[in-house]
C-alpha positions in Angstrom: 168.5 172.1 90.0 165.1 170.8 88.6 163.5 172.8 85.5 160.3 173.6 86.4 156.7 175.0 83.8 155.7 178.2 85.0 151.7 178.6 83.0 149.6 181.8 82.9 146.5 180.1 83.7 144.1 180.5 80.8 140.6 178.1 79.4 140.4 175.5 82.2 139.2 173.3 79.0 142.4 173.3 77.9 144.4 172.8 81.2 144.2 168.8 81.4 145.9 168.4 77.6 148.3 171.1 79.2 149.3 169.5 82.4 149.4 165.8 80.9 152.0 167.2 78.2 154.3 169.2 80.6 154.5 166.3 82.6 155.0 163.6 79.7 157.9 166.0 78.5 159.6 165.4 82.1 158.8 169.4 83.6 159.4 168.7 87.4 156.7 171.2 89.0 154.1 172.6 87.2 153.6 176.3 88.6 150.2 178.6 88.2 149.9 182.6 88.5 147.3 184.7 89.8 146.5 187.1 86.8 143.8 186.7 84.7 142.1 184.1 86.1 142.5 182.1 90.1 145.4 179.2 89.9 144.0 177.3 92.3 141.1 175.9 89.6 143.9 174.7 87.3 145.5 172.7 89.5 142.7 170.6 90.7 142.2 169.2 86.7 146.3 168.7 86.7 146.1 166.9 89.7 143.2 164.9 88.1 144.8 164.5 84.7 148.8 163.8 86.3 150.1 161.3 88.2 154.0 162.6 89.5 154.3 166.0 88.4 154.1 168.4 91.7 151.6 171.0 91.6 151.9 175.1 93.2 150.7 178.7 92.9 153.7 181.3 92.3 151.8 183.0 93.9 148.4 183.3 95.3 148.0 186.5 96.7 147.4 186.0 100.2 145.5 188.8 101.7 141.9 189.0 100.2 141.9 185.4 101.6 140.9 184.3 105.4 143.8 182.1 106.3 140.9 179.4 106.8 139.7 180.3 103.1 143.5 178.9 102.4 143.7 176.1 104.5 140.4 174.8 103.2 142.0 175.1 99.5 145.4 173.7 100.1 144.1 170.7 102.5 141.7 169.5 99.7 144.4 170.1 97.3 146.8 168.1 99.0 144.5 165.7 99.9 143.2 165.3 95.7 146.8 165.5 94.6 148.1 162.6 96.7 150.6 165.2 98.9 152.1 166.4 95.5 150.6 170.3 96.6 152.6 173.3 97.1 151.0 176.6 98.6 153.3 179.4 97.1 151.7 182.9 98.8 152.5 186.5 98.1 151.9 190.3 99.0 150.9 191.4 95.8 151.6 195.8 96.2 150.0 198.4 97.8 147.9 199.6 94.7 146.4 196.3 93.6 145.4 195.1 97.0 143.5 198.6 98.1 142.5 199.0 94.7 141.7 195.6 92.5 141.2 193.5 96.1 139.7 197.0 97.7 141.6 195.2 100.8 143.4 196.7 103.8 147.0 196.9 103.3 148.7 196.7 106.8 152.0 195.6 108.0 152.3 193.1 104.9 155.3 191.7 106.2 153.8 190.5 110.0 150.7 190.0 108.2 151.9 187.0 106.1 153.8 185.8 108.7 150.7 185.5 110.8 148.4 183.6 108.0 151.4 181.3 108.0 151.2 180.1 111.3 147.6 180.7 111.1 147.5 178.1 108.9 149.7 175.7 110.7 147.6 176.0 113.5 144.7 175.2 111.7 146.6 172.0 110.0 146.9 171.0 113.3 143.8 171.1 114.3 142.4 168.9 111.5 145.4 166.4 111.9 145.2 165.6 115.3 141.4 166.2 116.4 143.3 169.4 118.6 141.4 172.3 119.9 141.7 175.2 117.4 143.6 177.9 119.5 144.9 180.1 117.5 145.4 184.0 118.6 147.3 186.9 116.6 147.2 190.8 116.2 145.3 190.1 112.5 143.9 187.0 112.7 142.0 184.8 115.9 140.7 181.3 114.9 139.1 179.7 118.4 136.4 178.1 116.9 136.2 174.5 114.8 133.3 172.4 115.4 133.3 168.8 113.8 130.7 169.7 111.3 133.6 172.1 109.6 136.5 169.9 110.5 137.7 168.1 107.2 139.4 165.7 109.3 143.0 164.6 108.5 144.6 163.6 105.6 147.6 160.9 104.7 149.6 164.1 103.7 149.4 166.9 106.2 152.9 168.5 106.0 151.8 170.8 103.2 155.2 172.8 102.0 154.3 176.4 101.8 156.6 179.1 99.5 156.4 182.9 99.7 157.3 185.4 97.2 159.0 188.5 97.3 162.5 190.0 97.5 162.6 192.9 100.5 164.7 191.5 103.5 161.6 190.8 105.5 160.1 188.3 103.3 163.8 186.6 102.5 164.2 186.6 106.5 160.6 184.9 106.9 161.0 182.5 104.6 164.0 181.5 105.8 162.2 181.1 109.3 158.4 179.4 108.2 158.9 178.4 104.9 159.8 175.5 102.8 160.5 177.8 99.9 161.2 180.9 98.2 159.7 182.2 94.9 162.5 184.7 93.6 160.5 187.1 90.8 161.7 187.1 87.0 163.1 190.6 87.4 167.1 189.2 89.4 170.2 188.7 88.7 172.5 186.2 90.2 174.4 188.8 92.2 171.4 190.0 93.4 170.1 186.3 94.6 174.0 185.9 96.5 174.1 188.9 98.1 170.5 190.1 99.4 168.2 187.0 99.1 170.3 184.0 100.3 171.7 186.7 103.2 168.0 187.1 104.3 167.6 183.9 104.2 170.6 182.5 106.4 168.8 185.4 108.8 165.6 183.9 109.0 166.9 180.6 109.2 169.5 181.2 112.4 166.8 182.8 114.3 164.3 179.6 113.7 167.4 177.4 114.3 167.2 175.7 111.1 169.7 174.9 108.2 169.3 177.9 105.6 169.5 175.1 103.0 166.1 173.3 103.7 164.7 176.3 102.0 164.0 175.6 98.2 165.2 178.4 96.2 162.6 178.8 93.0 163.3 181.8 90.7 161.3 182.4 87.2 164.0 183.4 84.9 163.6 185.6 81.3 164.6 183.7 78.6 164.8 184.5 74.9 165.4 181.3 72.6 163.9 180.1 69.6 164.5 177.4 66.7 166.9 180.0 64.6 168.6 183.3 65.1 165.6 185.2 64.0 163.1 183.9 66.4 166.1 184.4 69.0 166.2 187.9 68.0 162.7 188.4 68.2 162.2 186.6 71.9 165.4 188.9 72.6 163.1 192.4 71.9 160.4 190.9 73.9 162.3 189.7 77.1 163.7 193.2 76.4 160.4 194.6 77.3 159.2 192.6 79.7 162.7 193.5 81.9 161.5 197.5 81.0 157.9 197.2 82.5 159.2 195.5 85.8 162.1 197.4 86.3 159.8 200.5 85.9 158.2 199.4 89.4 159.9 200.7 92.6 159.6 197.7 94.7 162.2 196.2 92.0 164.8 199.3 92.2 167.0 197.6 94.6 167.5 194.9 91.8 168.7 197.8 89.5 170.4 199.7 92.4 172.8 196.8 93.1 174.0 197.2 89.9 174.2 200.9 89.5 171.2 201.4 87.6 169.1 203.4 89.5 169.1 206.3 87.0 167.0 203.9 84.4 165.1 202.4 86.9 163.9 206.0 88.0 163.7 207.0 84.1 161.2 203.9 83.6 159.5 204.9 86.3 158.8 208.8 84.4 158.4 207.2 81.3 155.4 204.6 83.0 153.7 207.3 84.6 153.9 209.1 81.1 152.5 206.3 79.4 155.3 206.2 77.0 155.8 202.3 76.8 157.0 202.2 73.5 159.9 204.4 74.5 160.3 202.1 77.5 162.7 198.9 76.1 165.2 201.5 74.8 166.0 202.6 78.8 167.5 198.3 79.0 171.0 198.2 77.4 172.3 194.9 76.0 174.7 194.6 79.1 171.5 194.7 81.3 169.4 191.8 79.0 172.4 189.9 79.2 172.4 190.2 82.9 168.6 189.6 83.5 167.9 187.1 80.8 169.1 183.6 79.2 169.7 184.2 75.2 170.1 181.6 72.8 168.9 179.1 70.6 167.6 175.4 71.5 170.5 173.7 71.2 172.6 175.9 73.8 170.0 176.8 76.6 170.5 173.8 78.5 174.4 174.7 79.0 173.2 178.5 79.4 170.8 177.8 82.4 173.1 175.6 84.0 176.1 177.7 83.6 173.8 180.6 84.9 172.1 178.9 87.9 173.6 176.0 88.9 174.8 175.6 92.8 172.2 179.1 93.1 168.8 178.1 93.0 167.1 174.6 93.4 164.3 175.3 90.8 163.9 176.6 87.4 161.0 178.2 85.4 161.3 180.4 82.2 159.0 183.1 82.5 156.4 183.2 80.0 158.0 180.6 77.6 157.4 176.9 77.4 157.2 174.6 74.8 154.5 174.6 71.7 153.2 171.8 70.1 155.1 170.4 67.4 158.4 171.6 69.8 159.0 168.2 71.5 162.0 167.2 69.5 163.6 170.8 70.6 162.8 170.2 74.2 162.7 167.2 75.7 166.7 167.4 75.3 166.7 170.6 77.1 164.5 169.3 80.1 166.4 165.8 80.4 169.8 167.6 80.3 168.9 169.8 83.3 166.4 167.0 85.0 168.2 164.3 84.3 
């Protein structure tokens, strides 16, 4: 297991002095998110200001992109980075692609599946100076004069992740993919017993060994110098589990557990707007279960104890280390990267 820096993309002035220090302090991968602002950008000034330190979206959203939009990005990416890019693409929900992308929402599942090979085909074509023939029930790319052909590039097997936890995406990324983003909001159980299932699905039908697939999971995690600031990441992480177990795509998380009563009681409470009375729906039994609690000294034996021999890589969601924090951490991030 490699511990890996999930960032919330935020001033690209800052992001060189950020990527420089995450990889000085030993982080493995250095993941971006599409929120606020794109996380492609980002990674271009890391892969400027970095030197071993692999660079990938978790995730890009993938359908207010042409699939040659994405090639485009990821080949120069991977060509600027020295092969060190990874393309991690996702579905994003109904309501925020028809309404923030104001986007079709169609058959996501076939529909990622086909920008995947769309993109393969297109790799192809730049690679090995091969007609562009490329013909699906979304997408049709037939045309690639030389004047729009980037050429190839000493990298071109460009590793590409998807997000998501539904069967369908578990199955294709066991059948396209390199890798697998699992979302904050798991347990565990829930990784054993639907996701790597899904997988070993995907995997059989392309003939492949389930295990080439890189298993990458953000994880909450409420830690701190002291119990105090334990405490106090502890009613945060709290919170954060509330919001995304209000969402129904995450129910079956909750549902494997036999908590689909609070899922569903979020859910009322979201649509009322009531997010203060939100955190008190997550019992202590459930942060335990979602998150990583304790102080510096013990989270390396926590993590490992949690997620080794489950997943290959490690991010803590929306927690990394501050300045003046390097004594605390680079322990931490030697004992799990060795």
């Amino acid at each position: 297991m490699k511990l890996d820096a999930l960032v919330f993309p935020g001033s690209l002035k800052n992001f060189p002095d950020t990527a420089r220090y995450l990889e000085e302090l030993g982080f493995d991968t250095l993941w971006t998110l599409e929120t606020r602002h794109n996380p492609f950008f980002p990674l271009i000034l890391s892969a400027e200001h970095t030197r071993t330190m692999k660079l990938g979206t978790s995730i890009a959203v993938a359908f207010p992109r042409s699939p040659m939009v994405l090639a485009h990005i990821a080949w120069d990416l991977q060509e600027f980075s020295g092969g060190r890019f990874i393309l991690g693409l996702g579905t994003q929900v109904r309501g925020h692609i028809e309404r923030r992308f104001s986007v079709p929402w169609d058959s996501p599942g076939p529909r990622l599946r086909e920008i995947i090979l769309a993109l393969r085909a297109i790799w192809h074509c730049w690679q090995n100076e091969a007609p562009l023939k490329f013909q699906g029930k979304f997408y049709s790319f037939t045309l690639m004069t030389p004047f729009f052909n980037p050429g190839p590039i000493r990298h071109p097997e460009i590793p590409i992740f998807v997000g998501g936890l539904n069967p369908y995406m578990c199955r294709l990324a066991g059948e396209l993919c390199r890798g697998m983003h699992i979302h904050p909001l798991h347990t565990v159980k829930f990784i054993r017993e639907a996701i790597v299932p899904g997988i070993k699905e995907g995997a059989g039908k392309a003939g492949r060994d389930y295990r080439e697939v890189s298993l990458s999971a953000a994880a909450f995690v409420a830690t701190g110098r002291d119990k105090e600031a334990v405490e106090k990441a502890r009613e945060k992480v709290r919170s954060q589990i509330a919001f995304y177990s209000s969402t129904r795509n995450y129910f079956p998380v909750l549902e494997m557990h036999g908590w689909g009563d609070t899922a569903r009681a979020l859910q009322k409470k979201s649509i009322a707007g009531d997010w203060q009375g939100m955190p008190g729906e997550i019992s202590d039994r459930m942060l335990d279960e979602f998150a990583i609690i304790g102080a510096y000294p013990e989270l390396a034996e926590k993590i490992r104890k949690k997620y080794d021999g489950v997943i290959d890589q490690l991010s803590l969601y929306d927690c990394l280390p501050g300045p003046g924090e390097e004594k605390e951490w680079r322990p931490i991030i030697k004992a799990i990267n060795g």
